[in-house]
N, C-alpha and C positions, 0 to 999 in steps of 0.2 A: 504493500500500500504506500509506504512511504517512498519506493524507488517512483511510482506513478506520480505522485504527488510533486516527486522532484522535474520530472518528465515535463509535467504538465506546466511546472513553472517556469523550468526553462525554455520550453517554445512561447507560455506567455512573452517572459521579459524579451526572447528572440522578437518577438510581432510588435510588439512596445517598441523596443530598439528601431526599429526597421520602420514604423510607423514615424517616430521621430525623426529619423535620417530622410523620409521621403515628405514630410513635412516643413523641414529645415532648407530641404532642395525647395521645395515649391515657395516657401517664404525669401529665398535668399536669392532667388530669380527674378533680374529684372523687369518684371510684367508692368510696372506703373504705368509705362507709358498708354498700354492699351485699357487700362481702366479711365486715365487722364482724357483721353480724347473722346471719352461719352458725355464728360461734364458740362462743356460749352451747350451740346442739344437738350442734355437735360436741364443746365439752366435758364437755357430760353424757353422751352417748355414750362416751365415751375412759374415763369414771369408772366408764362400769356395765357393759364388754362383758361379765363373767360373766353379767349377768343379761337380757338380752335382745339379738337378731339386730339386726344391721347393719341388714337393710334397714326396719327400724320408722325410721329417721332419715330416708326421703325425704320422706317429707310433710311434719314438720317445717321441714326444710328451704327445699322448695320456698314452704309458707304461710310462713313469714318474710322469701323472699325476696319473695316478691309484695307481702306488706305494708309490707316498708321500700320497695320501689318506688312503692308508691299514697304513703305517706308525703312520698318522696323529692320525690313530683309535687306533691302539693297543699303543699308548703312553696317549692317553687319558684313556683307561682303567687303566693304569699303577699309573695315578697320578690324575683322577678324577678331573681336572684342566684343563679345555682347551687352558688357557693360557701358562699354563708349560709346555704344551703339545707342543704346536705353538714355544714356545722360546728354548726348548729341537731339537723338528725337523730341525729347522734352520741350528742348529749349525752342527745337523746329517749331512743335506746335505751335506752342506758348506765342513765337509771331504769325502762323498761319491764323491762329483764331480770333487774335485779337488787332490784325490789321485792321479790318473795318472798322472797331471801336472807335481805334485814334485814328483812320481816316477822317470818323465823323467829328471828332472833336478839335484835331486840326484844320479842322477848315472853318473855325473861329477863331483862328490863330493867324494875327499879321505881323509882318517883319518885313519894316522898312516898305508894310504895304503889299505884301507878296503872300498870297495864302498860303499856308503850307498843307495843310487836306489837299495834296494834288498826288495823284499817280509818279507824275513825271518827278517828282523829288522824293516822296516815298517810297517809290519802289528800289531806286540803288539803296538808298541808305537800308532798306531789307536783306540786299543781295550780297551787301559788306557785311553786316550781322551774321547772315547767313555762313559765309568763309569764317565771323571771327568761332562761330561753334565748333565748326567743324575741323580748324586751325586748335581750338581750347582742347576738345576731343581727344585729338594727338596726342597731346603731352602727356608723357609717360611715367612724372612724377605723380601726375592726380590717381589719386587709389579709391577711382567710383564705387568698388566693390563694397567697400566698407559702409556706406551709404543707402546702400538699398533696399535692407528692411525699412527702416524710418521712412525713404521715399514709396515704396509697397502702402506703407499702413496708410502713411499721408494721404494717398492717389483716392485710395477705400473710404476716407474720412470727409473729403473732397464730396464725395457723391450724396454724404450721408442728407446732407441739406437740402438741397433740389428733391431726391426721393421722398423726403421726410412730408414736403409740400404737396408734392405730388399726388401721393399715395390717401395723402388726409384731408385732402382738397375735394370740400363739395361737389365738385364739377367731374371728378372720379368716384367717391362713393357715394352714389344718390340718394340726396336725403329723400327719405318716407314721404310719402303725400298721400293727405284723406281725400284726395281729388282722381284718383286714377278710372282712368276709363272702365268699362265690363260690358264690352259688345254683347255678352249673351243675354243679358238681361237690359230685351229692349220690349215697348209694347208693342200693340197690334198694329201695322204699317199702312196709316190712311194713305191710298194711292194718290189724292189729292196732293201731297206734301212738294212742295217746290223745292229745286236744289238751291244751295245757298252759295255765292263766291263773298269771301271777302280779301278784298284785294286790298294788298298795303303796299304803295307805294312812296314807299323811305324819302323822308325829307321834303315833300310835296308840299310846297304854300301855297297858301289861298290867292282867288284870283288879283286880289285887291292889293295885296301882298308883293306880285311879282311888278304888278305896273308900277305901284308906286317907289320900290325900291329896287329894281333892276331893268325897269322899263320895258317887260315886256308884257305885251297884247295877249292875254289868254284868252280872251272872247269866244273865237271863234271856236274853241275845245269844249268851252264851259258849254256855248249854245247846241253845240252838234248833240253834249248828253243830255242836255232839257228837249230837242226835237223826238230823242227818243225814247223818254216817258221819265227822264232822272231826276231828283229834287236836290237841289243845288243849296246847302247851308251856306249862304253867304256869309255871317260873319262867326262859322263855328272855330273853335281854337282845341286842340290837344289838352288832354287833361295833365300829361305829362310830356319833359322837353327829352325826353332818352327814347330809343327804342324799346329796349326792355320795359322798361318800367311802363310806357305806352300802353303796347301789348299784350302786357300779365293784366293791366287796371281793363282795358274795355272785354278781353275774352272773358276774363273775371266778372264782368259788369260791376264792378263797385270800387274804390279810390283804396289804394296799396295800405294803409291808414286800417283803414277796417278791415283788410283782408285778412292783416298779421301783423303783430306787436313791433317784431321785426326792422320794420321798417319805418319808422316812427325814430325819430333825427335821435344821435347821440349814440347809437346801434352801430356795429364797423360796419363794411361796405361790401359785405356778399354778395355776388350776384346771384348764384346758386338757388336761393328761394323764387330766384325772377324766373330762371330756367323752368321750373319744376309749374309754376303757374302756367307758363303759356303750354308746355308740353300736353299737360294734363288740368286745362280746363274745364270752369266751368260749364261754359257754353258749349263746349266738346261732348262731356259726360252727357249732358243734357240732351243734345241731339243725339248722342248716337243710343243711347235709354229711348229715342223714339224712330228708331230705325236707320238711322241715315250712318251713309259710310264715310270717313272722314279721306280725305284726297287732300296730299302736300306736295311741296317740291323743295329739292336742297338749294342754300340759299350762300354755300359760304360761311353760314353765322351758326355755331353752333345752338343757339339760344330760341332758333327761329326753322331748326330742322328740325322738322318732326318725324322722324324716322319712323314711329311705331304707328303710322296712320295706315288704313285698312288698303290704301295703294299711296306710295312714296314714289315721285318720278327723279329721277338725277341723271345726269349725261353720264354717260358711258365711260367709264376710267380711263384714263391711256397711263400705260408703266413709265413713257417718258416724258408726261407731261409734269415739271413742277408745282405742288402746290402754294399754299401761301405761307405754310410755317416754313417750306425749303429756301424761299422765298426770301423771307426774312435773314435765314441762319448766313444764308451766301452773303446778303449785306455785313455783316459782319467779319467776312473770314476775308483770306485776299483771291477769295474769288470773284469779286467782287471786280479785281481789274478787269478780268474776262468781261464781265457786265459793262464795265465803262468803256471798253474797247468795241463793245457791242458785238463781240463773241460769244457772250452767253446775257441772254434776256431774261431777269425775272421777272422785269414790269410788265413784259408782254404777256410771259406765260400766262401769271399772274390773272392780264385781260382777258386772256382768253377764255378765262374758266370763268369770268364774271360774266362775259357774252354769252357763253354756252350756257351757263342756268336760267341766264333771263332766256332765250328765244325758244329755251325748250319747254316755258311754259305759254308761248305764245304756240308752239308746234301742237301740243298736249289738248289743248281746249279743245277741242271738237271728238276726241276721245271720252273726253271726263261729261260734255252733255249727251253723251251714245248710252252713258253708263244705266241699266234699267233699275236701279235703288236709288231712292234719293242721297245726293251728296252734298257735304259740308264739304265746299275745297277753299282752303287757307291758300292765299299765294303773295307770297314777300318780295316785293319788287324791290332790288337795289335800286336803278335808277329812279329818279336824278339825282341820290346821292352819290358822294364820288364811292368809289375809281371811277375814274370818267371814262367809257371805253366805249363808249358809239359817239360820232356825229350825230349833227340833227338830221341825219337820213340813216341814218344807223351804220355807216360803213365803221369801219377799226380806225380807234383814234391808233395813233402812235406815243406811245405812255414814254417816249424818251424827252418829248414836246413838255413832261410835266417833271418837274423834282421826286414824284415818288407816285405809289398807287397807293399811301398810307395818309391820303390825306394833305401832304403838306406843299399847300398851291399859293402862289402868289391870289392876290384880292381879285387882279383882274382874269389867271385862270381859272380861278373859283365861279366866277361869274359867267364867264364865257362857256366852262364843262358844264355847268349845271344847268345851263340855257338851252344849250344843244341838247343836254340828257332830256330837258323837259320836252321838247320838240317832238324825239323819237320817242317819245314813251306816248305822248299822245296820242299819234297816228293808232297804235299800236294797242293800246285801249280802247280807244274808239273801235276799230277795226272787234276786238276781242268782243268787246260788250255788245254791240251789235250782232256777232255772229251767235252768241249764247242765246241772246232775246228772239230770233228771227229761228233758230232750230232745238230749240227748248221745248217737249210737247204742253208743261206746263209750264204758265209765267214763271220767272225765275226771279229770284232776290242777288239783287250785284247792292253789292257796296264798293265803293273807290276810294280810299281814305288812306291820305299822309298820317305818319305816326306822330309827326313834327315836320314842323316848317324849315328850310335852311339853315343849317348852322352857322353860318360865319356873324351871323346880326345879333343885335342885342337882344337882350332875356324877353323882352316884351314883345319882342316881333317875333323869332323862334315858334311861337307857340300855334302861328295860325295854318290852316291847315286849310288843303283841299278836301271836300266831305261831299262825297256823290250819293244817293241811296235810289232804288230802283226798286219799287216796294208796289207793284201795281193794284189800285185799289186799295191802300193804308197811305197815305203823302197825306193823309191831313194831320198824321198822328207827330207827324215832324214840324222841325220848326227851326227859324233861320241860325240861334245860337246851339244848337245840341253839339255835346260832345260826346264823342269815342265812349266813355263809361254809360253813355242812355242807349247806345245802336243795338245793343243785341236785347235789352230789357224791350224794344218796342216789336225788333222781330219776334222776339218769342213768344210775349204777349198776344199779335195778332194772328202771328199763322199758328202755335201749336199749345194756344188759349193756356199761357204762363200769366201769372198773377202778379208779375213785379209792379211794384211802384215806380216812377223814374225819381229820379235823384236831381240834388241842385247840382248845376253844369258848375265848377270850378276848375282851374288851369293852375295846375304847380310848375316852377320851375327849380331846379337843383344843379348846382355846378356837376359838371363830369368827375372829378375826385371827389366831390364829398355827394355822394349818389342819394341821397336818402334825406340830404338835407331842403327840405320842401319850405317857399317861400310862396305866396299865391300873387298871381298874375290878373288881374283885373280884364276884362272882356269889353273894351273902350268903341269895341265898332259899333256904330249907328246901321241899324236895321234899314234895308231899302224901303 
């Protein structure tokens, strides 16, 4: 017994030993670099999850892993040293990922009048950097070995931050909601029931709005949807100046305030609660509790794609096409000279994918009125918000024409995109609304409603909105101030005899950082 007991212990302490020695290799190998080169995509991910899904970060991912591996190789061939190899690569990175930073922040920087954010001075002083590593490398006094546990654990400690957010971020674990849909329980399906669109077209001002402070003539849009049966809110305004916030208060039918304590100023600035309203609506649950199928399309936003509706439309993938978070990371790294050389286009991509979601809900409509259930279709029109990526006949803007697809335009391309946007989006509603009413076998319910007015204007103009309703047989039940929080208490009251009261029409405005802090906007338009 006792020789077995010796047996058994000495193959333990064998497997110990040996466990230690293959744990000692794997800690003493310098692997940092390839844990190092996830962290830049995880932490632009961790900075933006309001604005775009988790899963846009695998590719990333993965092409950075691959390239610090090819990297990792051809420097190990170079110097036969896998540690030189590991402490040369670092330092590569470290200027691969953060060229674009201080591209962007030199080019607030003048000397003697000369900016320095340029390519053309940037890039040697990269390309000298580049020799002094590789020069450092060499030298055969530096003993990297001894360093690279510490740099191991450091690389691993690196990540812990960005995951930490990631992982515990609303926007990845979804919070609970007593709103959720339950297709199965719907009632008995009055054939009579009309399909419902409501259509949100982002940033849309009232007509009063664009003449007065951009000078343009909307008349002739406004008139063509009053010829064909629309009721035109002349001076209605946004109950809120955000998208989100918008669109969780009117699908909600009631002011963000009463929906949830949440939201009520001095609360930090979640959007996550915004997400989970518009997803899983009120007016959703509602409707689809009385048969109707709900029809979405992807928009870009993840806040605004409703993936789980009973048919979701979105363009077709393409493997080489860039999305918007590739989008961003390449501004930041020095791939970015490729971009500015116009060898490699993110704005365009970029465009391209904003084109493609809008025209494929202009392709889609004659589909979704074919459909034999009645349908609730949500559809989030980006234009004429920016990116600005049609003309006012819709051909392809050239996004090199702008500073960025993120927004940041001079006053007078702000003006001039959004003029054009408004142009083509018109035609193109008209056209849409028209086609739905003329082959709809029953009257149908359109709504056309901005979620807010242009952003570049002050808080008090921001808020007014274009507000179309197409309600045939109820337009008395409207009236020239309604806002966004009374539209679906009047639909649902008339067509599927819902008992809401309406509400007093009030407009908040809240800066972009402090989201939640609500100040009320006064409704100054005189009634025609």
């Amino acid at each position: 017994m006792r020789i077995l007991i010796g047996i058994i212990t000495l193959i333990n302490n064998d497997i110990i030993y040996r466990m230690k020695q293959a744990l000692g290799k794997i800690l003493l190998f310098p692997w940092y670099p390839l844990i190092f080169c996830l962290f830049p995509v995880l932490a632009l991910l961790s900075a933006n999850l309001s604005q775009v899904y988790v899963e846009v970060v695998w590719r990333p991912l993965l092409t950075s892993l691959v390239g610090t591996g090819v990297g990792y190789l051809i420097l190990f061939l170079l110097f036969r040293d896998v540690n030189r190899a590991a402490f040369a690569l670092i330092l590569l990175l470290l200027m691969f990922f953060s060229y674009g930073q201080i591209y962007n922040l030199a080019k607030e920087w003048l000397i003697f009048g000369y900016k320095l954010g340029r390519n053309i001075l940037m890039l040697p002083i990269w390309g000298i950097l580049s020799l002094l590593v590789i020069w450092w490398a060499t030298r055969l006094k530096l003993a990297f070995r001894k360093y690279t546990l510490q740099a191991n654990i450091f690389s691993l400690v690196m990540l812990v931050y960005p995951l930490f957010i990631i992982f515990t971020s609303p926007e990845v674990v979804k919070m609970p909601s007593s709103k959720e849909s339950q297709p199965s329980q719907v009632e008995n399906t009055d054939a009579q029931q009309p399909d419902i669109y409501y259509i949100i077209a982002d940033s849309y001002g009232r007509e009063d709005l664009l003449n007065e402070v951009y000078g343009y003539n909307n008349h002739d849009f406004i008139e063509s949807l009053r010829k064909m049966g629309f009721y035109i809110a002349q001076c209605s305004q946004s109950n809120f100046a955000r998208t989100e916030l918008s669109l969780a208060s009117s699908l909600n039918m009631d002011y963000l305030q009463n929906l949830n304590p949440y939201f009520i100023p001095a609360h930090n600035a979640d959007h996550s609660p915004l997400w989970d309203l518009i997803h899983n609506s009120t007016v959703r649950t509602y409707l689809t509790q009385h048969g109707y199928q709900m029809v979405a399309f992807a928009t870009g936003f993840p806040w605004t794609e409703i993936t789980g509706a009973n048919v979701y439309y979105s363009p077709r993938p393409s493997g080489l096409t860039l999305n918007e978070f590739e989008g961003m990371l390449i501004q930041t790294t020095m791939l970015r000279i490729l971009q500015d050389a116009s060898l490699l286009s993110t704005n365009q991509a970029t465009a391209e994918n904003y084109r493609q979601r809008t025209l494929l809900v202009f392709e889609k409509i004659s589909d979704i009125v074919q459909m034999p259930a009645p349908t609730f279709t949500f559809i989030h029109l980006i234009p004429p918000h920016p990116p600005f990526v049609f003309d006012a006949s819709g051909g392809f803007v050239n996004q090199e024409e702008y500073p960025s697809t993120a927004g940041h335009y001079s006053e007078k391309d702000y003006i001039s995109g959004y003029l054009d946007q408004v142009t083509f989006i018109n035609a193109h509603l008209e056209e849409m609304a028209r086609y739905i009413i003329e082959n709809s076998p029953i009257p149908p319910i359109i709504i056309i409603q901005g979620d807010h007015g242009p952003w570049n204007l002050p808080k008090n103009e921001t808020l007014k909105i274009l507000n179309a309703y197409y309600l045939p047989g109820h337009e008395d039940k409207l009236y020239p101030t309604i806002t966004p929080v009374n539209t679906f208490r009047i639909v649902l009251n008339e067509y599927l005899n819902a008992k809401y009261d309406l509400l007093t029409d009030i407009s908040y405005y809240s800066p972009y950082d402090r989201y939640y802090e609500f100040s009320i906007i006064p409704n100054t338009c005189v009634v025609p």
